[in-house]
Phi, psi and omega in degrees: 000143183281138149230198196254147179271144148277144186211117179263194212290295184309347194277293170008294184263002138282309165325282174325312167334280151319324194256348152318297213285346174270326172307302197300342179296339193263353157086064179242161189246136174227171171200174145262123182240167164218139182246115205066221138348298197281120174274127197225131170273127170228109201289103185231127202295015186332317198285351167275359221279014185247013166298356190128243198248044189181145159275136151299159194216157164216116182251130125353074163276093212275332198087005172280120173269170221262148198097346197246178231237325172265144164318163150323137160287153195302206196093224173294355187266123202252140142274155188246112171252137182290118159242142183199210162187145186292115228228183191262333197260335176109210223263127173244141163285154180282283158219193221291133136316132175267110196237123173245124167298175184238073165243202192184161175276181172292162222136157177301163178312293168295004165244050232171307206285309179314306171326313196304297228276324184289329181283317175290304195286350200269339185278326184301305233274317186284347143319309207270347171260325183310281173351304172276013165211051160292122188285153155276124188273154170327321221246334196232319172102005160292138186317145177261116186255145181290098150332152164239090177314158155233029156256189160042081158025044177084003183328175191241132152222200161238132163239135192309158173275017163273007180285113022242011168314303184256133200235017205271125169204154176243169189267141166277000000 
């Protein structure tokens, strides 16, 4: 049975730590902001930046609050991951928020945290492919985001983020 891991703050922002340093080797970018509280790590795709009028980006909703030595306690509070992209106007999302609990199967602590850490980079790794491979739209050059009709039983398409300036949209 799965449970919630305690993970502190330093183990945390060592783990971002890393993966700054392999996004900045691919000539990426990273940064840290707090937002409200919450402290969010953010990835941003300078090596994609020839997509149009915006870089892909991937923000981080880590559960740091900001200043405090532990994560947020458990329960319903998740890290959240963004694939969105960055705009002259700021950050727009892409698609649905990803949310991973901080949990684990049973185990010693540190093979818990690791399960946790292994489970994050696989989440990490498929955020860092959706992102880099955000469409532009045709009409305007602005990001394409995934949609939920609320017709044809929920269908998925993209509709450009000029909406509604821009009414362009494509079929998944």
């Amino acid at each position: 049975m799965a449970r919630f891991i305690e993970i502190s703050t330093s183990e945390l922002e060592t783990f971002f730590n890393g993966i700054a340093n392999c996004c900045e080797a691919n000539g990426d970018t990273s940064y840290w902001e707090t937002q409200g509280s919450e402290m969010v790590f953010g990835l941003v795709l300078m090596s994609r930046q020839n997509l149009g009028a915006f870089v892909p980006e991937i923000k981080i909703y880590t559960t740091i609050a900001k200043g405090a030595s532990t994560v947020r306690g458990c329960g319903k509070d998740a890290i959240r991951i963004v694939v969105g992209a960055s705009l002259e106007s700021g950050f727009k999302p892409c698609a649905k928020s990803q949310k991973l609990l901080r949990t684990a199967p049973a185990g010693s602590r540190d093979d818990r945290v690791a399960a946790f850490f292994d489970r994050f980079k696989k989440a990490l790794r498929a955020a860092y492919k959706a992102a880099a491979t955000i469409e532009a739209c045709p009409r305007c050059g602005r990001p394409m985001a995934q949609r939920k009709s609320k017709a044809n039983g929920g269908s998925l398409f993209l509709g450009c983020t000029g909406y509604p300036a821009c009414k362009t949209t494509k079929s998944l």
